[in-house]
Backbone as a printed PyTorch tensor [residue, N CA C, xyz], in Angstrom:
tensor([[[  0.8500,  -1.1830,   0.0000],
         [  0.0000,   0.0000,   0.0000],
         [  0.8900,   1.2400,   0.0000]],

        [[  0.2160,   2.4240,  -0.8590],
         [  0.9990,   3.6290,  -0.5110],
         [  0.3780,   4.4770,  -0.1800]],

        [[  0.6450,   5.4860,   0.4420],
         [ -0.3020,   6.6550,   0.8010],
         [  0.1370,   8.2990,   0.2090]],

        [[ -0.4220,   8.4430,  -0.9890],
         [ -0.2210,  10.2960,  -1.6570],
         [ -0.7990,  11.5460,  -0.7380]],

        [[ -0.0180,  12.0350,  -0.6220],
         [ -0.7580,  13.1050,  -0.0960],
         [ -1.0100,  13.9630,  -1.8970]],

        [[ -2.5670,  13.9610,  -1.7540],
         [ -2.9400,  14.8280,  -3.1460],
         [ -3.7250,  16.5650,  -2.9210]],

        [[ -4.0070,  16.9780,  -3.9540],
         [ -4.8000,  18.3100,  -3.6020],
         [ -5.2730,  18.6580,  -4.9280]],

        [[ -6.1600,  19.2650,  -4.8610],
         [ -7.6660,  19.3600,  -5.7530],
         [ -6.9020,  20.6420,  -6.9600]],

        [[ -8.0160,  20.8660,  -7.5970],
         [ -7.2940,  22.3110,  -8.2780],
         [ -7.9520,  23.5430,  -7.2800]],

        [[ -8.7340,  23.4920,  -6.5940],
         [ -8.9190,  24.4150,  -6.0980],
         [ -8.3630,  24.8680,  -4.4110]],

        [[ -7.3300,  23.4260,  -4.3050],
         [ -5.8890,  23.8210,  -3.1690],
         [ -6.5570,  22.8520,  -2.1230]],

        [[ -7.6680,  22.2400,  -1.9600],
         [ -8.4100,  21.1600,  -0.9450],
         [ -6.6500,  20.1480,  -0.8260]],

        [[ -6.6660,  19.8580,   0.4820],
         [ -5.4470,  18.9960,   0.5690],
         [ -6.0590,  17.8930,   1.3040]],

        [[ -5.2920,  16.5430,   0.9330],
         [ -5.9870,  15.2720,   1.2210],
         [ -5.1090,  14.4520,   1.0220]],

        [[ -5.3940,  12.8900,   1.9810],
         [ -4.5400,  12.0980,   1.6000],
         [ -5.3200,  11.0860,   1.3100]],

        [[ -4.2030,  10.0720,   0.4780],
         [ -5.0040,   8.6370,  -0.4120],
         [ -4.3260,   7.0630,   0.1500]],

        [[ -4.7400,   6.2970,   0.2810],
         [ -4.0700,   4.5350,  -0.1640],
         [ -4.3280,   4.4760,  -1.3090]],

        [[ -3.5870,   3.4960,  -2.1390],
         [ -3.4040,   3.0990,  -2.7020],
         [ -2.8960,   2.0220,  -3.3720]],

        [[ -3.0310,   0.7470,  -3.6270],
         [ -2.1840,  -0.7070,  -3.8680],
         [ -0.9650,  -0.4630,  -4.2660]],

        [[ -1.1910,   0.3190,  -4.9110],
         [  0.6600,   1.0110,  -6.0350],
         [  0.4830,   2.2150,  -6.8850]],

        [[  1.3160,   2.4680,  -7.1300],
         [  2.0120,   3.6970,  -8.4060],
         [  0.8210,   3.9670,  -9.6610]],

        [[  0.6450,   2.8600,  -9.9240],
         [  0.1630,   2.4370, -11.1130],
         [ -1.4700,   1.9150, -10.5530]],

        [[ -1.5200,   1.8140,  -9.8690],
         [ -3.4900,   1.8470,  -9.4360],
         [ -3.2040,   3.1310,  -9.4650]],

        [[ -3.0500,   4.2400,  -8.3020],
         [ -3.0530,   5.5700,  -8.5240],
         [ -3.2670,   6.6020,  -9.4060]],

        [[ -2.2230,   6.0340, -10.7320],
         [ -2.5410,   6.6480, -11.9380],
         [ -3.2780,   5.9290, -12.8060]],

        [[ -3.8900,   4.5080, -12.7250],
         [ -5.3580,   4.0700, -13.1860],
         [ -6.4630,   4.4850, -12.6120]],

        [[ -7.0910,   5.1610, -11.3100],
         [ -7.7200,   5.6680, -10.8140],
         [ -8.0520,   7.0700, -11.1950]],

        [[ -7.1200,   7.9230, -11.1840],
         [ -6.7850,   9.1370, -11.5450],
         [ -7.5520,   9.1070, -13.0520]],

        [[ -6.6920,   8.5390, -14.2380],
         [ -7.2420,   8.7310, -15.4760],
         [ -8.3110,   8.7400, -15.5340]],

        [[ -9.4760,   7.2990, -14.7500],
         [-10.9170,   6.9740, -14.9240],
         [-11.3300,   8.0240, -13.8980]],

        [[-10.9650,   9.0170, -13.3260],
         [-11.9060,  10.0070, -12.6890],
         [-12.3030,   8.9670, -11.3640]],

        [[-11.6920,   8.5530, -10.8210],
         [-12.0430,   7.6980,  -9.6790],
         [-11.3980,   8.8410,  -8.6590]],

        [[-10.6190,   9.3590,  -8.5220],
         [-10.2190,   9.8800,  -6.9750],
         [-10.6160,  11.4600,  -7.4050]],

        [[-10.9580,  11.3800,  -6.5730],
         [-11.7010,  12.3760,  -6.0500],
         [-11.5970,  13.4000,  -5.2770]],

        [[-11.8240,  14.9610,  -4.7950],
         [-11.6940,  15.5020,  -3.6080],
         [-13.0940,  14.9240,  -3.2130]],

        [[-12.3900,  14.8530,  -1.5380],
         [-13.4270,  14.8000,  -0.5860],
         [-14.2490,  16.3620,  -0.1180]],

        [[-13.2850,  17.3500,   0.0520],
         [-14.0000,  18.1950,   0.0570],
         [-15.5770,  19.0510,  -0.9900]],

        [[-14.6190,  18.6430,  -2.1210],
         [-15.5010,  19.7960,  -3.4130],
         [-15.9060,  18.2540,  -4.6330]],

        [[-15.4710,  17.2820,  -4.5470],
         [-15.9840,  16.3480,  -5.1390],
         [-14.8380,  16.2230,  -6.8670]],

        [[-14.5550,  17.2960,  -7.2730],
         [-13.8600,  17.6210,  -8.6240],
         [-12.7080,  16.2320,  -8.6320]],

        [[-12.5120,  15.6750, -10.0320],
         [-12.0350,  14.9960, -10.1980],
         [-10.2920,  15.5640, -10.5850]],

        [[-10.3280,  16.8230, -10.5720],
         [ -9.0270,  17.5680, -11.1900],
         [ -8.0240,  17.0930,  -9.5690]],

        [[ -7.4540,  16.4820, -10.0100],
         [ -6.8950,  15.7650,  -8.5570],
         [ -5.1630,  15.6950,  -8.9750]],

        [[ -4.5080,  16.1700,  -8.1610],
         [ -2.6930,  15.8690,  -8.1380],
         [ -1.8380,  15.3550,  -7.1620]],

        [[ -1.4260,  14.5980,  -7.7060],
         [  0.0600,  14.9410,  -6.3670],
         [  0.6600,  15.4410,  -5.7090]],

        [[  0.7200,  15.4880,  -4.0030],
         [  1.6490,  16.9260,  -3.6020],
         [  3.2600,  15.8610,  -3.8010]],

        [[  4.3430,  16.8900,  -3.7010],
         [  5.5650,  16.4650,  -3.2250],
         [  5.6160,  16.3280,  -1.9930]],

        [[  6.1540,  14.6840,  -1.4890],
         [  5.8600,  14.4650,  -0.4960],
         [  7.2080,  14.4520,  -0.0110]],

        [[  7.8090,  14.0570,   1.2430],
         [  8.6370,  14.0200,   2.3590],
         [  8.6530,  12.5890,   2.5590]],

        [[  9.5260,  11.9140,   3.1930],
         [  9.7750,  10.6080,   2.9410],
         [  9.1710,  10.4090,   4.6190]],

        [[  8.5020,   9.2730,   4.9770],
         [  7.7000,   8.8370,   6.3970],
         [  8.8380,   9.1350,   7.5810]],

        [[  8.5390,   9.5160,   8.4100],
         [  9.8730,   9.7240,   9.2920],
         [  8.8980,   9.0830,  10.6850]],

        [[  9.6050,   8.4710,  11.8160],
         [  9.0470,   7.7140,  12.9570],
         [  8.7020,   8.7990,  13.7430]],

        [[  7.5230,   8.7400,  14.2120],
         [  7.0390,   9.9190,  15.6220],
         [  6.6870,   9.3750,  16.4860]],

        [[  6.1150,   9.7530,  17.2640],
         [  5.3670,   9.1480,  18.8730],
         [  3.7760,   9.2120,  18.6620]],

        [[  3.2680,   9.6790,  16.9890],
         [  1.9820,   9.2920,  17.0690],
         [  2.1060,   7.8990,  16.4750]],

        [[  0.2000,   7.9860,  17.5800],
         [ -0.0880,   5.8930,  17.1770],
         [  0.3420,   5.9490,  15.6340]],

        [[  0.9560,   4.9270,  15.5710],
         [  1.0870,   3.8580,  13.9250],
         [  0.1340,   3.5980,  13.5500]],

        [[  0.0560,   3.2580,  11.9810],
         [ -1.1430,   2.9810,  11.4660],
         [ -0.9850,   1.5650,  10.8720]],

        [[  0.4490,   0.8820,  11.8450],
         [  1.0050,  -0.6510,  10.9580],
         [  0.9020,  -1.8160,  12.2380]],

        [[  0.7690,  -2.9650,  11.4520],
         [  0.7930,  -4.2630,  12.5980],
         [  2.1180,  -4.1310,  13.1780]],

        [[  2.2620,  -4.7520,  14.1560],
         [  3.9480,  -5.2260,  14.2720],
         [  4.9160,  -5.6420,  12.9080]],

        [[  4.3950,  -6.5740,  12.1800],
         [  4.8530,  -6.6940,  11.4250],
         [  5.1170,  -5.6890,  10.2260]],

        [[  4.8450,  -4.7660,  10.0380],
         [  5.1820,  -3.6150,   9.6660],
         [  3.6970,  -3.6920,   8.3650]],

        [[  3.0260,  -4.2260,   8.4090],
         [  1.7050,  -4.6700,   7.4160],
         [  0.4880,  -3.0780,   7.8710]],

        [[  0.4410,  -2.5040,   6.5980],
         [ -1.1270,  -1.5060,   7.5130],
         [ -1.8780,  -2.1490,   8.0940]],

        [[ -2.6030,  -1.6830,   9.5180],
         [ -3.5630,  -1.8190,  10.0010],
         [ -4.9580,  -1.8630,   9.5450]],

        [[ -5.3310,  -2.6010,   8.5720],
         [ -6.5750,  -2.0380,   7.8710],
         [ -7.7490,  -1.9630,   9.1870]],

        [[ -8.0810,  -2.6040,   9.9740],
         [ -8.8680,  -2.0980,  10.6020],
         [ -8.8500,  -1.1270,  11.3740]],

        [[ -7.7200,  -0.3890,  11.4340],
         [ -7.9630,   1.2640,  12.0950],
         [ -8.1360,   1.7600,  11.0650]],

        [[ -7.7840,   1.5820,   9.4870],
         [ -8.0450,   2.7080,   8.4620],
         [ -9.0290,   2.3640,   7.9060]],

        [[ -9.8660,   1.4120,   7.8700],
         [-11.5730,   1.1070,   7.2690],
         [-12.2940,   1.7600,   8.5390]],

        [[-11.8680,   1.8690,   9.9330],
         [-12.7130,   2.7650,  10.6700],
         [-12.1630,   4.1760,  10.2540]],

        [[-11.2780,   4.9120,   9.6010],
         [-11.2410,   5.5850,   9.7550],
         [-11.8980,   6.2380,   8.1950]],

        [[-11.8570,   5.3500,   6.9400],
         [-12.6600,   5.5370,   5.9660],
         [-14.0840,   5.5310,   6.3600]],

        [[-14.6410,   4.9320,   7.1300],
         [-16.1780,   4.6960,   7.9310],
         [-16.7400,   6.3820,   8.1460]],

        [[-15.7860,   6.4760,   9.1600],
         [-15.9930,   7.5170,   9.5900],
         [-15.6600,   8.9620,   8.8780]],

        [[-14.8360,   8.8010,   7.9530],
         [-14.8200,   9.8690,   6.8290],
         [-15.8410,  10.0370,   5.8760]],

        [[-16.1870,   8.7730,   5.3750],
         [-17.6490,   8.8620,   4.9360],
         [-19.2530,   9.1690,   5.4570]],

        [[-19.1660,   8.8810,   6.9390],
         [-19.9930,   9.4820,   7.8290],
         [-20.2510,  10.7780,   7.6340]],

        [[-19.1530,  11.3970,   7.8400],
         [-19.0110,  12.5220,   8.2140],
         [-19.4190,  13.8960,   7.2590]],

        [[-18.7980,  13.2080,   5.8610],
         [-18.7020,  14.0000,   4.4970],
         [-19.9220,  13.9310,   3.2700]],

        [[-20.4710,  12.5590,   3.6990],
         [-21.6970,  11.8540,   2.1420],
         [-22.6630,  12.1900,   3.3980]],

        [[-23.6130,  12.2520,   1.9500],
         [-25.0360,  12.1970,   2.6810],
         [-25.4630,  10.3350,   2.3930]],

        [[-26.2960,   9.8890,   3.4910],
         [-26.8320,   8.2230,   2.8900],
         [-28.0730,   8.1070,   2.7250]],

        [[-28.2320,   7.5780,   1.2930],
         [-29.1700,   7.3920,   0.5150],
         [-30.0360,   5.9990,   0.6830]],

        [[-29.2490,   5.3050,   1.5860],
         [-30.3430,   4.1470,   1.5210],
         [-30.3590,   3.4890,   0.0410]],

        [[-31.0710,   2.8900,   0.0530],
         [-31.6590,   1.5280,  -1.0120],
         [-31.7730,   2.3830,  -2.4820]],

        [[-31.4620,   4.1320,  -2.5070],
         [-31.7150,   4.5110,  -3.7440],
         [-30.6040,   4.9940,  -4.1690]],

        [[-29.4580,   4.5410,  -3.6850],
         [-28.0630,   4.9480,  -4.3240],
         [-27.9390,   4.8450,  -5.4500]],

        [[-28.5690,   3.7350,  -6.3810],
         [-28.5040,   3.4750,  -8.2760],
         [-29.3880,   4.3360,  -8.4440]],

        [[-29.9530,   5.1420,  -7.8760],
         [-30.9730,   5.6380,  -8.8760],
         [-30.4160,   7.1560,  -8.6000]],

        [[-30.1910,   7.7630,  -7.2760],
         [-29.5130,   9.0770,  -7.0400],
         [-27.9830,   9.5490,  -7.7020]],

        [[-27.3530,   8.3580,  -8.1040],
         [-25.7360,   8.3640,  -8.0710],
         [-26.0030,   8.4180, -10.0080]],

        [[-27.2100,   7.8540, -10.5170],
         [-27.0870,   8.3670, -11.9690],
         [-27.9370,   9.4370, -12.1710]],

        [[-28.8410,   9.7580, -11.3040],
         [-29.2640,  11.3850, -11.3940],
         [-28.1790,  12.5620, -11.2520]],

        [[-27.1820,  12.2150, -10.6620],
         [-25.9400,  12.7040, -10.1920],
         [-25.2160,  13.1750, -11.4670]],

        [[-24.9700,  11.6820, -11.5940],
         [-24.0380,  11.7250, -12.9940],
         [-24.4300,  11.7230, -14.2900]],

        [[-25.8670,  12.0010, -14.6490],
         [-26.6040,  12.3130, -16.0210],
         [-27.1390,  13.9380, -15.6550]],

        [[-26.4920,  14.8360, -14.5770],
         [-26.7880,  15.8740, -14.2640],
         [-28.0760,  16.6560, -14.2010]],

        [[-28.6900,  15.5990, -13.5870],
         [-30.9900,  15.5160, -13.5200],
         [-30.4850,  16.5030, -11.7090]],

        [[-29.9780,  15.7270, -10.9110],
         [-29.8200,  16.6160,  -9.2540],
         [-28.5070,  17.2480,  -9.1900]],

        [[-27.8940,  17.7970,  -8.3880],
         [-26.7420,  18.6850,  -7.9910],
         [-25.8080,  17.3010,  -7.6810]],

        [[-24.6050,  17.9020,  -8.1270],
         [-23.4530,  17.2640,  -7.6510],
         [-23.5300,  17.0850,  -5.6330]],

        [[-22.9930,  16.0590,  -5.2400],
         [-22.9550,  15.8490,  -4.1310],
         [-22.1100,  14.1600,  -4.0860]],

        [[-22.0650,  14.1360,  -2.6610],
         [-21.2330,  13.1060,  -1.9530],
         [-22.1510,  12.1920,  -1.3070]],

        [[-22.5760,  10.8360,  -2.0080],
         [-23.3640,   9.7990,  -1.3420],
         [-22.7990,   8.6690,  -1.1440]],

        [[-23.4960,   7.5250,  -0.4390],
         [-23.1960,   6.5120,  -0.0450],
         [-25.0400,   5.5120,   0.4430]],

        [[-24.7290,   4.4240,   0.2220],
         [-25.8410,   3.7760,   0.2760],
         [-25.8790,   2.0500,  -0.2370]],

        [[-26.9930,   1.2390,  -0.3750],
         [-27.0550,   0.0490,  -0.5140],
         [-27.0510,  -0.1540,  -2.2690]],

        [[-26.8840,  -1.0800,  -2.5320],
         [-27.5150,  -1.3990,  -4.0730],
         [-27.3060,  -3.0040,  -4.5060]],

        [[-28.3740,  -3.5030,  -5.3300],
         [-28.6230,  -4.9420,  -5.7720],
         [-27.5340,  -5.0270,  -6.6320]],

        [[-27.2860,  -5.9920,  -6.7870],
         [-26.1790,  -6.8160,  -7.5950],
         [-26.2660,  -6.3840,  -9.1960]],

        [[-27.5590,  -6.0660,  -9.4900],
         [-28.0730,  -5.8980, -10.7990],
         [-27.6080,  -4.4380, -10.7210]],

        [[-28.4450,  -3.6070, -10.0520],
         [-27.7130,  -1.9250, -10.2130],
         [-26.2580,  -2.1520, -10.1950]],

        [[-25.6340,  -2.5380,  -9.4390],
         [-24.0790,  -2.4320,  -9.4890],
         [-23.7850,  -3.0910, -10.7930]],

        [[-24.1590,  -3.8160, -11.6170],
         [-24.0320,  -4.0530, -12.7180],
         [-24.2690,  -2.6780, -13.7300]],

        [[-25.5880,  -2.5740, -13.6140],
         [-26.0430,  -1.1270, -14.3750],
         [-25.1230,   0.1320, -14.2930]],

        [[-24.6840,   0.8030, -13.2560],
         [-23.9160,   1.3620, -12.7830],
         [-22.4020,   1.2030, -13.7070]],

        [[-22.1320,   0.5810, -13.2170],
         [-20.7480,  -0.3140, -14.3430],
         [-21.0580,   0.4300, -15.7970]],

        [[-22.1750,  -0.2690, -16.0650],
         [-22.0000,  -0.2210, -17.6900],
         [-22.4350,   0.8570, -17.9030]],

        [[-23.1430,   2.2220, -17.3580],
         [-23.0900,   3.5420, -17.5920],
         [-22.0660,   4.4950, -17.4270]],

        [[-21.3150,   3.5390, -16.8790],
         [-20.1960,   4.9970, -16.7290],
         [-20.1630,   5.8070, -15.5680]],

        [[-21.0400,   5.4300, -14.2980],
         [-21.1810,   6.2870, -13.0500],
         [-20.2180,   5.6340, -12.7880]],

        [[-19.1680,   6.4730, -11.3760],
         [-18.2980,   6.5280, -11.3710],
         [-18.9790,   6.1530,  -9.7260]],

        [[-18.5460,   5.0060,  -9.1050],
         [-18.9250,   4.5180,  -7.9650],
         [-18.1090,   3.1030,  -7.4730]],

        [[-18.1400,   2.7970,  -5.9630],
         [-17.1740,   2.0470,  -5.5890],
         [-17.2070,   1.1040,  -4.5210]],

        [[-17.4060,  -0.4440,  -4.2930],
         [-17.8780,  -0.6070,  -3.2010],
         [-17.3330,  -0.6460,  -1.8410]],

        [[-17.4970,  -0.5580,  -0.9020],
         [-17.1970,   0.0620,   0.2510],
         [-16.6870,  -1.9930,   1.3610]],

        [[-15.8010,  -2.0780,   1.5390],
         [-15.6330,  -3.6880,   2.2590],
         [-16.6880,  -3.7470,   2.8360]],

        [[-17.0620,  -4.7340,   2.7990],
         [-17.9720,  -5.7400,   3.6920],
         [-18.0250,  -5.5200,   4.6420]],

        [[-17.6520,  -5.7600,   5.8390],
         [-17.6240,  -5.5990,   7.2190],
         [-17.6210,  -4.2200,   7.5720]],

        [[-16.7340,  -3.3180,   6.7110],
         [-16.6830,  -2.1210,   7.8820],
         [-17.3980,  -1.2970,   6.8270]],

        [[-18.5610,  -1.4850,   5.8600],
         [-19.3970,  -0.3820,   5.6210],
         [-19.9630,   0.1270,   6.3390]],

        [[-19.8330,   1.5860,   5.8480],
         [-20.5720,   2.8730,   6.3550],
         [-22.3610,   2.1820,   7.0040]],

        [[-22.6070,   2.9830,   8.3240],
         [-23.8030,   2.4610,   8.5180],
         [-24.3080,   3.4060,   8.5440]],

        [[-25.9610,   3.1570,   8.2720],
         [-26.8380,   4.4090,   8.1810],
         [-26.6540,   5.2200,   9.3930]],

        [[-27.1700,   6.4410,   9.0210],
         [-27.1500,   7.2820,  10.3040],
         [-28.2580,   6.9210,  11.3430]],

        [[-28.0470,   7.6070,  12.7840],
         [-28.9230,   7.0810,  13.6590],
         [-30.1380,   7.8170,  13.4140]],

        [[-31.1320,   7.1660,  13.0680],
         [-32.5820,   7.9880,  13.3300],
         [-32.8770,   8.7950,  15.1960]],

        [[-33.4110,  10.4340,  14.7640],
         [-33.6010,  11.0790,  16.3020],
         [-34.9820,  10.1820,  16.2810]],

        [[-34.6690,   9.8160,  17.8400],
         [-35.9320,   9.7870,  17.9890],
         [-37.3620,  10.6260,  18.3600]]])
């Protein structure tokens, strides 16, 4: 895994994982990464600084392997925080989205095997979220 620190064209600064070099810049081309802030796909590389050891918590096993379960809680919770959740109508909001019928925005939600198919073959630009540590709906007030 690698981690870019990237930034938007409009200066939003953010950081990414990534499998490698080359997912990064396959992602990038297909408009997959994204700002989190403003959503724009105009996305770069900062020049980064090489990892240096601190006294904050690690984000690695002992074995020097990432921790994915502190960073799927911490994707959880970035998505919490930032998407609105759509529930069961994510195929149908996420191509209103992207056939420009509603406003650009940041969602997250469920979808059948068949929409995620559909999805695919239109060209919406969407991604599924692991198993276990998907985003959960928000709490209903009571």
């Amino acid at each position: 895994m690698i981690r870019y620190a990237l930034i938007c064209e409009v200066e939003h600064r953010f950081e990414a994982w990534f499998s490698s070099s080359a997912d990064y810049d396959r992602q990038a081309e297909t408009g997959l990464v994204e700002c989190p802030d403003c959503g724009t796909t105009e996305v770069r590389k900062q020049v980064m600084a090489p990892a240096v050891s601190t006294s904050r918590k690690k984000e690695t096993t002992a074995s020097g392997a990432p921790d994915f379960d502190t960073l799927a809680r911490q994707v959880q919770a970035h998505i919490r925080k930032n998407y609105d959740y759509v529930g069961g109508s994510f195929a149908d909001e996420a191509t209103a989205i992207h056939e420009g019928e509603k406003p650009h925005r940041l969602i997250y939600g469920e979808t059948t095997p068949e929409e995620r198919e559909r999805l695919a073959e239109d060209g919406v630009p969407c991604a599924p979220l692991p198993g276990p540590f998907a985003p959960v709906p928000p709490k209903k007030a009571n």
